[in-house]
N, C-alpha and C positions, 0 to 999 in steps of 0.2 A: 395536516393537509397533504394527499399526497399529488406527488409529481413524478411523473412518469415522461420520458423520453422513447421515442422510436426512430432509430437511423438504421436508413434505408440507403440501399447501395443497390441501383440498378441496372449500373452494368459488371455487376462483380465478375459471372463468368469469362466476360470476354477481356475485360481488363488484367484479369487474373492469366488468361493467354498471350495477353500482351507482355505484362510484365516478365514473364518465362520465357521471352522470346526478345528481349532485350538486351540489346550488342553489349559485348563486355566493353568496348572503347566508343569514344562518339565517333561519328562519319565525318570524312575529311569535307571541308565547305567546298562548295563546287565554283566559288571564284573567292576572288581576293586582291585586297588594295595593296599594293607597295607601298610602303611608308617613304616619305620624305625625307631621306637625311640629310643632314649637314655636311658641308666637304669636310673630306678628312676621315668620316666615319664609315666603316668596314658596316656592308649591307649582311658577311656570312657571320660575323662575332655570334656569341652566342648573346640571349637579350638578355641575359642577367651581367652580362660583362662590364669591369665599368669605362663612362666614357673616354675618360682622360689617360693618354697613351704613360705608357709604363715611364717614372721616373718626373712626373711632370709634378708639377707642384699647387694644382690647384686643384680644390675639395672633390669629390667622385660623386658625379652628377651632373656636373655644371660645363653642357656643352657648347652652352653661350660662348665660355668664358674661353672657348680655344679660338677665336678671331683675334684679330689684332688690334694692337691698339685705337686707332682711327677707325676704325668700324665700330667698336661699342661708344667711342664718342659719338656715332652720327646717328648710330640708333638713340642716343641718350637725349640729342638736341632734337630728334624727332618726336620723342612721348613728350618734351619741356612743350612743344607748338601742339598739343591736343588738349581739345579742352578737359576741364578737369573732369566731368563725367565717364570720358574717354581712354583716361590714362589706367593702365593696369596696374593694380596694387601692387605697392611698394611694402617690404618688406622691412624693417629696422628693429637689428638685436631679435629677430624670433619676434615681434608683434606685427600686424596688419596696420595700414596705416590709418584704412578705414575702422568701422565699428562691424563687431561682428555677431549675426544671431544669436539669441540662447542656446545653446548645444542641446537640451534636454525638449524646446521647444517641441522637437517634430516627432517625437516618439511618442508612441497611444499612452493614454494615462491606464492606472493602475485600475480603478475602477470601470465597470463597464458601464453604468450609466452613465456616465461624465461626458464622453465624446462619441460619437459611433464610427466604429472601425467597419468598413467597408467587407462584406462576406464575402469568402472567395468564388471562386468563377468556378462554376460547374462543368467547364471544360477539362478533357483528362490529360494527364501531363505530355503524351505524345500524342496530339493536335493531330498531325498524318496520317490516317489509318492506312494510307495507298489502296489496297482491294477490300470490295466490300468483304466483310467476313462475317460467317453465320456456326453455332455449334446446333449439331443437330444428335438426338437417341433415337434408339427403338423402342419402339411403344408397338408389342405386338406385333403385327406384318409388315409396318408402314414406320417411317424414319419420318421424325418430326424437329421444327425449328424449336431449339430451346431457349437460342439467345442472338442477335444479331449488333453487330458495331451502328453506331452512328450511322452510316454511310448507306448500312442496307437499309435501316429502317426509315432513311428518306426514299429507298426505290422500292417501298412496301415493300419488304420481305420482315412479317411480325413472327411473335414467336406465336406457335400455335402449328402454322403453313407447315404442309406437307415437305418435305427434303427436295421431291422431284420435281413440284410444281416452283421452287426459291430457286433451282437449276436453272430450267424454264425462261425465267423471266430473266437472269441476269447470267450471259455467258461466263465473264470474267467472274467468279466466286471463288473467294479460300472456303474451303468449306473441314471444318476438324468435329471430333468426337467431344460431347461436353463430360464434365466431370464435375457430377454432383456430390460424389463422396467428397474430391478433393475441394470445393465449395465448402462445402460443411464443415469439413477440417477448418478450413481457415477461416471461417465463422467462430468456430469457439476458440481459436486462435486469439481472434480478437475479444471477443467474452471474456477470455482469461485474461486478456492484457485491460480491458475496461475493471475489472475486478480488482487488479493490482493497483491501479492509477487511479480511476475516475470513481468509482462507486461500489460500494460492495454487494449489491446485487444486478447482474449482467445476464440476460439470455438471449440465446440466438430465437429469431423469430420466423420460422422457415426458412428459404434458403436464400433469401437477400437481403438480409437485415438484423440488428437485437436491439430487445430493449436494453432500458440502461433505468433504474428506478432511481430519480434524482431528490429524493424524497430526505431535509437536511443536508446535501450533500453540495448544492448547486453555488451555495455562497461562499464557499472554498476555491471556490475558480473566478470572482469575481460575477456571480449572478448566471443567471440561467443561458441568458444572449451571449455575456462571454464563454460560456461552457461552448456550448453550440459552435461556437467558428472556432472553436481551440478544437473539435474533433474533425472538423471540417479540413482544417489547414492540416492538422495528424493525416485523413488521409489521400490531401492531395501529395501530401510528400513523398505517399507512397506508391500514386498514380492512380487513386481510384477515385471515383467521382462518387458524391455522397448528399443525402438531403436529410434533414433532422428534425423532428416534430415533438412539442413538449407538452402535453396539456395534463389532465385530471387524471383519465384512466388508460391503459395498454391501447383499445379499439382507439379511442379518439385519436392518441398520440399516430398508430399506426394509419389509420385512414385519411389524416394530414400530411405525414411524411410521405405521401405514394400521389396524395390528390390533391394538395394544398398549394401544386405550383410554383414555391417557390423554397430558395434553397434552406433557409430556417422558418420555423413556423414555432411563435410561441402565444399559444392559448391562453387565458388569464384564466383562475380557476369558476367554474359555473358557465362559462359559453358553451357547452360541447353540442348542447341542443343546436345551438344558431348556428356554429360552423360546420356542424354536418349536413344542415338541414339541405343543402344544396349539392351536395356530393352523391355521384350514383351510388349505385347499390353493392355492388364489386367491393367501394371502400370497406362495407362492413364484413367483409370477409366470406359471406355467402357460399354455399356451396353450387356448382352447376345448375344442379338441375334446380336449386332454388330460383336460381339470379335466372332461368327460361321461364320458370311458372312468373315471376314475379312478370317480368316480360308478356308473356300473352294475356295480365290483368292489367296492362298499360303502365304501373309502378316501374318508376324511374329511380328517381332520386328518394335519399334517404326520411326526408320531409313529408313525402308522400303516405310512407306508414306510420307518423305520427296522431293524425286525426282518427285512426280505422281500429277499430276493437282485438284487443288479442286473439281473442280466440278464433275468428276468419283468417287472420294472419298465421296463426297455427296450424291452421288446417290447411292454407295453400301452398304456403311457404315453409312450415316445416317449423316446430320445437326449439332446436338449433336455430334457428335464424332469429324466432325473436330473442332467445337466449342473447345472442349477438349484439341486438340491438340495445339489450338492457346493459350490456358487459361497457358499450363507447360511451353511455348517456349513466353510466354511476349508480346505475339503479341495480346491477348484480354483480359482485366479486368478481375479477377475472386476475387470479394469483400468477405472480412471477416465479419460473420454478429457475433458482440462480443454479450457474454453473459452480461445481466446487475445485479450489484446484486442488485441493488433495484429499481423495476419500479416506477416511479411518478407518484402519481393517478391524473388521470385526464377524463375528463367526455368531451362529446360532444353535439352539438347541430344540424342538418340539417333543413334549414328552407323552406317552402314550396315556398315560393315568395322571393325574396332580400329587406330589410330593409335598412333604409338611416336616419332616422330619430332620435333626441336623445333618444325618449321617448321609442321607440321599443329596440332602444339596450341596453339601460340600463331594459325592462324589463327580454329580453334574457339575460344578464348579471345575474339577479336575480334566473333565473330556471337556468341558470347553477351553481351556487353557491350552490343552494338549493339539488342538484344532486350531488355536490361534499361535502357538511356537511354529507350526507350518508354514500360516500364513505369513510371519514375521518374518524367517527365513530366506522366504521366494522373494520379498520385498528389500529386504538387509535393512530392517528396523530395529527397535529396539524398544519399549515399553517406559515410560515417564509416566503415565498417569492410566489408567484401566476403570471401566464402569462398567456392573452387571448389572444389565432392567429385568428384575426378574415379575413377569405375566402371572397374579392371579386368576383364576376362577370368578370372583367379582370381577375383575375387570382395572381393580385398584394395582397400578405398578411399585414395585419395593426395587428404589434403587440402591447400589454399594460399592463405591467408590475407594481405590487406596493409588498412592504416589510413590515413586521413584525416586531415590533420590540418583541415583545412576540409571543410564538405559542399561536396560537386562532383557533378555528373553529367557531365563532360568525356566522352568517349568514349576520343581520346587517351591523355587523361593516366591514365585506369584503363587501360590497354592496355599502355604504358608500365611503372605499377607492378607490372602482373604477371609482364610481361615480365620484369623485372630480377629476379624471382624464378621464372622457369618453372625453373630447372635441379634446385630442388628436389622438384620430380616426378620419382617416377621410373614410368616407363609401365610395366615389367613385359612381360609377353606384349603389349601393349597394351589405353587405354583404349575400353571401347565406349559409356560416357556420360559427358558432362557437365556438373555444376549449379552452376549463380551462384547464390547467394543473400546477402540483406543484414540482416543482424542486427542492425545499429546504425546509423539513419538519421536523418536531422535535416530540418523542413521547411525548404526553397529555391524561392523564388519565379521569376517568368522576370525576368533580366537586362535591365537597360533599357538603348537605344540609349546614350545617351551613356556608358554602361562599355565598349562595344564601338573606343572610337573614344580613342585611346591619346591620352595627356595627360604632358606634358614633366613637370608641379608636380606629379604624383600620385605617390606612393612604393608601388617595386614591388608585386609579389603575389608573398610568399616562399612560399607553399602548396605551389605545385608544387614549388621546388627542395626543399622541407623532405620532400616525400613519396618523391622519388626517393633523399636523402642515409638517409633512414631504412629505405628498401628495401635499400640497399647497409651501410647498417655498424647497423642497426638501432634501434626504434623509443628504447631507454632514452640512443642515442648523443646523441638532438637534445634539449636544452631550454636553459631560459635562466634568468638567474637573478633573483630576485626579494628582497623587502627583508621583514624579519619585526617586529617592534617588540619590538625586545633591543637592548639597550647592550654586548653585551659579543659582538665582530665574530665567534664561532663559532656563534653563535646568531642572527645576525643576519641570515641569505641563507637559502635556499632554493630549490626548482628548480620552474621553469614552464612551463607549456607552449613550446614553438619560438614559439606565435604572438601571445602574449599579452604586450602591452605594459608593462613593471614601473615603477612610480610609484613614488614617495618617498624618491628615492635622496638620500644627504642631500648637500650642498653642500661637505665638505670631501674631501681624498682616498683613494680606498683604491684596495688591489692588486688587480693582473688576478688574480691568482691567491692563493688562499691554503690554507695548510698542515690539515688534519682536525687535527693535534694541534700545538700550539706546538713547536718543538724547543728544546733546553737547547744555550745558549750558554756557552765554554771563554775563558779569558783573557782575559775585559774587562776594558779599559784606560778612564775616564770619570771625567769631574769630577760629582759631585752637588752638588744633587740635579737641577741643570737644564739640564743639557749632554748633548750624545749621545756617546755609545762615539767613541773614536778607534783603538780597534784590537780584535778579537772573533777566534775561533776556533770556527769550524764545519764538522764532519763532518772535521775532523784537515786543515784548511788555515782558516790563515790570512790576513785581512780588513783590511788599513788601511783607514781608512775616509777619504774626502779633501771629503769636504763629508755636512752632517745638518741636518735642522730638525725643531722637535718641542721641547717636548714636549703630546703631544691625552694628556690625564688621561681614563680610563675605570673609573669605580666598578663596584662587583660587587651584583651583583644578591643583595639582601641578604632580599627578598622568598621568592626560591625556596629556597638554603639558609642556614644560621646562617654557616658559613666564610667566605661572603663580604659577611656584616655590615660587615668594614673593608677588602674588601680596594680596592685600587689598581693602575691600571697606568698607566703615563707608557709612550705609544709616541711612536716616532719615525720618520723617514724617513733614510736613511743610502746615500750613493752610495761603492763602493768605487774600489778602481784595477781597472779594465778597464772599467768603464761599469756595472756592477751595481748593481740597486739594490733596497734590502732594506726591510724593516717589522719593526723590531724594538720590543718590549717590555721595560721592565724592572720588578718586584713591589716596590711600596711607592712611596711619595713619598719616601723618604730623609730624612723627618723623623721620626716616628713610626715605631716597628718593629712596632705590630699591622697595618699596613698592606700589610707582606710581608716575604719574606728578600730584597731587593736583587738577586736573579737575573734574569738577562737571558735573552729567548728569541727564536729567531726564527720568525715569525707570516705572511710573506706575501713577493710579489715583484711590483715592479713593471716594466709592459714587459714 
């Protein structure tokens, strides 16, 4: 089910003027009370100072407490003759004498249906506008009002009104130049910040508004109503005044947010018929000269062209407009084109003939490579992950993908890794385009001289060989292995990056290799509890064993479950006849039997 959101901000330009022209300090108050002090207390001290004059001996705050003795008596025998309603709380040891609210009482609960939190006031943070103020452009020979403050638009001056005739009417006018690019800018401004924070797809919706597609996202915020006053409250902080409409599709949401009257407007899903039905025609976004013809056929409201046959409606209002009608009422698509914040460079090729053959597309391969080292340059990127959609003749795309394991712009060495995988294209009839693009890029600075000029002490650069080995047997074939903090060696490794250095490896020894599950060892021969096996059977052959050392005691992690509150293991190292050499375990210390059954396994191999 989707849900779409449309917040609307109609006074962005001027508010946007406002805010830019907002004192860096506040204005001094044009009166003010004198405080009351106490004798004794200096009216110029600074007010963080404390009360009690230097040397004195009573706590810092308490300017009661510099009267004298007889005066805090006769205040005291004063509050003892008021009734008890009357007496101001007394204090004892840091507690009230009275009972005191819940502290958590008066703050909103977490959910939003629980309590209704109050929407904020569509009034803009600075109340005052003092002169009315209008922005006005040129539009051809004639300067037009583009935006007006509160103020004007109680002394009629709308947008529309000619610049000379808003002069006219009102002597005292600020009258400034608007700015629709810088509008726009701060439009996807905020796009971009809805897209990092609220939802991942945000578009500006002309120039006083985006939507926000709320579609799974909304119960992240505590439901759609608390969404709604959380952007509200965002931007009164910022001074702009704001109204928010939620419903089914982009028209609806949009033609609520503008004509719903009020500051949230949340649709249940399937009203959009009902609640447009009474909204003019304007809401549906209409073009001029539609929303005249519509006009000289007496069609007002959106309700009106619901009973009337399409195709009249097409013919006097225009294609586009029922399109319109269909896009708010669900009956046609109207897609969200999201803002991106960061485009993936990527380069093209159109070819004049279709190519089939290896030699040509891996040289195509090579000039788009060469065309994309450019663009990585001017950007200071770097290459992690690279995809070619290379365009059949059918119409069937072959795409081909390889990874980084370092950012690179090499030319080569991307040339290279694609190479080692062109065979999995298959051209078809042949391809007649194709497109590099880079989806997952890392910044890379330029290379300084002394990296260029090869160094005997310096430890190679595995990058490339690790790109090419994982081109050929794949990307899950290359990693390395890393140490995890577990005592007990099946939990103790992990797999990391091919390129990533592994620290902490502890100081005694373990196998190159070891086993996913211990295996159960047959016929051990061994003195306890502290000798190794002298003879073992594993997988139906048998193991003399001709030299061992051990035993490394390893407790069980008694944290994670109860079973291994006692348990034990005594491993060892054990070299057989032919040169093998094993990692065996045996359960229990051989003194205590909650510590194991005495079973032998084997666990690893070294060499």
């Amino acid at each position: 089910m989707a849900r779409v959101a449309s917040l609307y901000l109609p006074q962005l330009a001027i508010e946007r003027l406002r805010r830019a022209e907002r004192p860096a300090a506040p204005p001094e108050r044009p009166w003010s009370i004198a405080p009351v002090l106490p004798p004794g207390i200096d009216a110029a001290a600074p007010p963080g100072a404390c009360s009690v004059p230097r040397g004195g001996g009573w706590r810092p705050g308490a300017r009661w407490a510099q009267g004298d003795a007889l005066g805090r008596k006769a205040e005291a025998e004063h509050i003892a003759r008021l009734p008890a309603h009357r007496r101001p709380p007394m204090r004892e040891l840091g507690r009230r004498s009275e009972t005191a609210d819940h502290p958590f009482r008066a703050m909103p609960p977490d959910e939003g249906g629980r309590a209704r939190v109050p929407a904020p006031q569509l009034a803009p943070a600075h109340p005052s506008w003092g002169r009315p103020t209008i922005l006005i452009e040129r539009v051809g020979q004639r300067e037009v009002v583009t935006a007006a403050c509160p103020i004007a638009l109680s002394l009629d001056l709308v947008p529309g009104m000619a610049a000379a005739h808003a002069r006219a009417l009102v002597g005292d006018l600020d009258v400034h130049d608007a700015d629709p690019e810088g509008d726009a800018a701060w439009l996807d401004r905020l796009a971009l910040h809805a897209v990092a924070r609220w939802t991942p797809v945000a578009s500006p919706s002309r120039t006083d508004g985006i939507w926000l597609d709320l579609t799974g996202t909304s119960h992240l915020f505590g439901g759609e109503a608390r969404f709604c006053r959380r952007v509200l409250h965002f931007l009164a902080k910022l001074g702009f005044t704001g109204r928010i409409a939620v419903a089914g599709t982009p028209g609806a949401a949009h033609a609520l947010a503008r004509y719903g009257g009020e500051a949230v407007v949340i649709l249940p899903p399937g009203q959009e018929a009902a609640a447009l039905a009474g909204l003019p025609l304007a809401a549906l976004r209409f073009e001029p000269s539609a929303l005249a013809a519509a006009a000289r056929f007496g069609l007002e409201r959106v309700g009106d062209l619901y009973p009337m046959p399409r195709g009249p409606v097409a013919k006097r209002l225009g294609l586009a407009s029922v399109n319109r009608l269909d896009q708010a009422l669900g009956r046609a698509a109207e897609p969200i084109v999201p803002v991106v914040p960061f485009e993936a460079p990527e380069v093209s090729r159109r070819l004049l003939e279709p190519i089939a053959t290896p030699e040509a597309i891996a040289r195509v391969i090579a000039d788009l490579v060469d065309d994309l080292v450019l663009v990585l340059q001017g950007r200071g990127l770097g290459v992690r992950a690279a995809r070619i959609v290379a365009e059949r003749v059918d119409g069937a795309d072959q795409h081909l993908a390889i990874g980084a394991s370092r950012a690179t712009r090499d030319p080569r060495h991307l040339v290279r890794m694609f190479t080692l995988r062109i065979d999995r294209l298959e051209p078809g009839l042949g391809i007649e385009a194709m497109h590099l693009i880079v989806p997952h890029s890392e910044p890379l600075g330029a290379r300084i001289a002394g990296a260029l000029i090869p160094d005997g002490n310096a430890p190679p650069d595995l990058a490339p060989a690790i790109d090419q080995l994982a081109g050929r047997a794949g990307e899950d074939a290359m990693f390395r292995m890393g140490l995890e903090p577990s005592d007990v060696p099946e939990r103790a490794v992990r797999r990391l990056g091919p390129l990533v250095d592994p620290v902490g490896w502890p100081a005694w020894k373990r196998p190159v290799r070891i086993l996913p599950r211990p295996e159960l060892l047959t016929h051990v021969v061994a003195l306890l509890p502290d000798h190794p096996p002298r003879r073992f059977t594993w997988r139906g052959r048998v193991y003399p064993v001709v030299a061992g050392d051990g035993p490394e005691r390893i407790h069980g992690e008694w944290w994670r479950t109860d079973r291994e509150l006692w348990a034990v293991r005594d491993y060892f190292r054990v070299e057989v006849e032919g040169g093998q050499r094993f990692w065996l375990f045996r359960r229990g210390d051989g003194v205590v039997p909650e510590t194991g059954d005495l079973s032998w396994h084997l666990h690893g191999f070294f060499g």
